[in-house]
N, C-alpha and C positions, 0 to 999 in steps of 0.2 A: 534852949531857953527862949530866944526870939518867938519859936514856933508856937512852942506854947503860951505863949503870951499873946501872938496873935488868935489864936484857938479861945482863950480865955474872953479879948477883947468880945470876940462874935459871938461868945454865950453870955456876955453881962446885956453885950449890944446888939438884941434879935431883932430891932427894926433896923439896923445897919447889915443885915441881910436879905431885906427886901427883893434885890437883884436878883437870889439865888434862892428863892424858898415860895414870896409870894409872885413877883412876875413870872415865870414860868408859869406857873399853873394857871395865870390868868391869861397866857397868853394860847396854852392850850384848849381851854374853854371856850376863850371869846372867838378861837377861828373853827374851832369844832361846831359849837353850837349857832355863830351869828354870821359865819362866811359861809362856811362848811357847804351849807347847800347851793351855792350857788358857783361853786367850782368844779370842772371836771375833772377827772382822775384821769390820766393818759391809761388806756388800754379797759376803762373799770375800775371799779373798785371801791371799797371803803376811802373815804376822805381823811375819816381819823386813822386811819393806821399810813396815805400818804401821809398826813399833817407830821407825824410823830417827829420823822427822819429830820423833817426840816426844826421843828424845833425844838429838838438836840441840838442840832447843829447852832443855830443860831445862838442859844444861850452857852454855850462853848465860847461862840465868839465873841461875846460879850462878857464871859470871867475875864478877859484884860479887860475889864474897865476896873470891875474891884480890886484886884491888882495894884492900879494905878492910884485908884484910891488911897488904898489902905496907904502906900508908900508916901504921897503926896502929904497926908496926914501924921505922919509918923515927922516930916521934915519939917512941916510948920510947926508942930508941938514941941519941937525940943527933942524928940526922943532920941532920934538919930545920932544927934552930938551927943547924948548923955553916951548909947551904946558904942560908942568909937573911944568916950575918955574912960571905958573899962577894958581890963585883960581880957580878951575874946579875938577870937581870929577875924583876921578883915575882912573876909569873904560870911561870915557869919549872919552878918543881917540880912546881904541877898537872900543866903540858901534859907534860914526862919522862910522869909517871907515868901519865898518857892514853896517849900515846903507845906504851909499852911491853908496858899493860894490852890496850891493842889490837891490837900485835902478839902477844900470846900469848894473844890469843883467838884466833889462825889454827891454834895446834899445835893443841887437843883438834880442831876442825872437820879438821884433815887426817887426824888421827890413827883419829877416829870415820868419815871417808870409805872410808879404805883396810878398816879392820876390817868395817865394813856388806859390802863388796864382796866380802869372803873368805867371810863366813855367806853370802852371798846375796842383798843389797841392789840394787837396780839400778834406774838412773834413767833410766824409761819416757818423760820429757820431751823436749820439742825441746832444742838447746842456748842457745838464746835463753830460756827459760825455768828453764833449768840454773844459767843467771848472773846470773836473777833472783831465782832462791833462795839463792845463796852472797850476794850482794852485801845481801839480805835477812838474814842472818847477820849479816855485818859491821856491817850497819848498826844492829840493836838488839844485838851487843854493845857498840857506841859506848857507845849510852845508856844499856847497863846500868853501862858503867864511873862514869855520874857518879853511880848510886846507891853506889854503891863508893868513891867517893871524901866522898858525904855519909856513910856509917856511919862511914867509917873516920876523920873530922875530930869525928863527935859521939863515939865510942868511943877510949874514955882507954888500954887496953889490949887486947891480941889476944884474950883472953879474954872480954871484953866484945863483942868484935866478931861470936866464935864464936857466941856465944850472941842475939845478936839476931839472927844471920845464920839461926839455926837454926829463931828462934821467925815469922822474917819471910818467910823463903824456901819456906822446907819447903814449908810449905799452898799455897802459887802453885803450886809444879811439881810436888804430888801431888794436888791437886783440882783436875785439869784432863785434857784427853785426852793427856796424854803416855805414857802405858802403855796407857790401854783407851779407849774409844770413850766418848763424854760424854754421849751418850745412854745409858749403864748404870749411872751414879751415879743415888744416892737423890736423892728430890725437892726434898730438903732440899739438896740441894749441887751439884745441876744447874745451875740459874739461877747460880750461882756460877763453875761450869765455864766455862757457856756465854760468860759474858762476860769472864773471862780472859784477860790477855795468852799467860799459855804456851799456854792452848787456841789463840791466833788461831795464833801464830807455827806450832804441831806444825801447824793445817789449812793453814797456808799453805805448809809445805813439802812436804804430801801432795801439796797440788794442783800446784807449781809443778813437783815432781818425777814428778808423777801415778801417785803412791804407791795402794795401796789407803786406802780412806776419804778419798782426795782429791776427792770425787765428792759431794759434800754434794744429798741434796736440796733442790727447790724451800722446802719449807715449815719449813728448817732457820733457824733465829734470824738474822740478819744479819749478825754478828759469824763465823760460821761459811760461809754462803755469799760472804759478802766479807772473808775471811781477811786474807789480802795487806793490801787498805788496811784495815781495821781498826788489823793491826800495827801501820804505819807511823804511824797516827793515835796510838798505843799510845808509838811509839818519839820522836814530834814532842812529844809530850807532857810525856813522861820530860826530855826532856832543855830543852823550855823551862821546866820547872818546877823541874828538881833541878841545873843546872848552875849557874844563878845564885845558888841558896839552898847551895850544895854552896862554891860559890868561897868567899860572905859567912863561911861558919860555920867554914871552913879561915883563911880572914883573921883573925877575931873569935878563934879557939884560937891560932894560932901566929903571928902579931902581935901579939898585944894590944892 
């Protein structure tokens, strides 16, 4: 019931999916067409098909923000209290709002699939490696949803949420390889790069999709030449650490 209600809200309210339908595609555009050529590709290559990896990734990392949203919203408006003074099980509103969170992580990933393909994007992968990289998708946006659901249970209003969302997020998914190659960041913010989760996730969908710069050399950091599990090390992580502190601090605010 919650799920669907959330589902319902995002089709009365399509400019309250902005995050996940038009920035993505604006953000694939404007570095395609207005950076594009002015970046190198490590080893060669098409720029739009490196571009792609990273912005997957990047808008992954950014579904906790709607996340936090949506939750943030539900608690100023009443909703929250209305669905706790009906018969439904406690854990009911988290799992809705998981649930719906993760279904609209698949619109921007289809949305940014078809757009990559019209610029020029094209998945040089086998297909068993094709559905290792979407299923690799799905799976740290999972995790990214319970960051989303801890902002949005510690954040008292959407305003509040916008704003840690902007001071927490940002630096992840712009000092990392999701636009340039992470061996051209300063010294200073490389070792940073390098061990990022959006850097693992953008190498792991080069590789998976055998994107350019999915070819990591031998003497490349480990986090880079084992992308893939890094991530998933990344994504096990997130979610043994923030689903159970995510649940306590949503009980502890709207319980009492």
């Amino acid at each position: 019931m919650i799920a669907r209600r959330c589902l319902l809200h995002m089709r009365r309210q399509p400019e309250a999916l902005s995050d996940a339908t038009i920035q993505p595609i604006m953000f694939v555009l404007l570095f395609a067409f207005v950076f594009g050529g002015a970046i190198d590709v490590p080893g060669g290559g098409n720029y739009k098909e490196f571009l792609m990896g990273g912005i997957f990734a990047q808008t992954i990392v950014f579904s906790a923000f709607g996340v936090a949203m949506s939750l943030s919203n539900d608690r100023n408006n009443g909703a929250i209290d209305r669905f706790h003074s009906m018969p439904i099980a406690p854990a009911a509103v988290l799992c809705g709002h998981a649930t719906a969170s993760l279904l609209r992580a698949l619109l921007p990933i289809t949305l940014m699939s078809l757009t990559g393909a019209a610029i020029g994007w094209r998945i040089r992968g086998g297909p068993v490696a094709t559905v290792e990289a979407y299923g690799v998708m799905i799976a740290f946006s999972f995790a990214m949803i319970w960051i989303g659901v801890l902002l949005g249970s510690l954040c008292k209003t959407p305003e509040a949420v916008q704003g840690v969302s902007f001071v927490a997020i940002f630096p992840i998914t712009f000092v990392a390889s999701t636009f340039v190659p992470y061996d051209t960041l300063p010294n200073g913010l490389r070792p940073f790069a390098e061990w990022n989760p959006t850097t693992a996730l953008s190498e792991s969908l080069r590789q998976l999709f055998h994107n350019p710069g999915g070819h990591p050399a031998a003497t490349a950091p480990w986090p880079i030449v084992h992308a893939t599990e890094y991530t998933l090390l990344w994504m096990f992580a997130i979610v043994a650490i923030c689903a159970p502190v995510a649940t306590r601090v949503y009980w502890r605010k709207f319980r009492g």
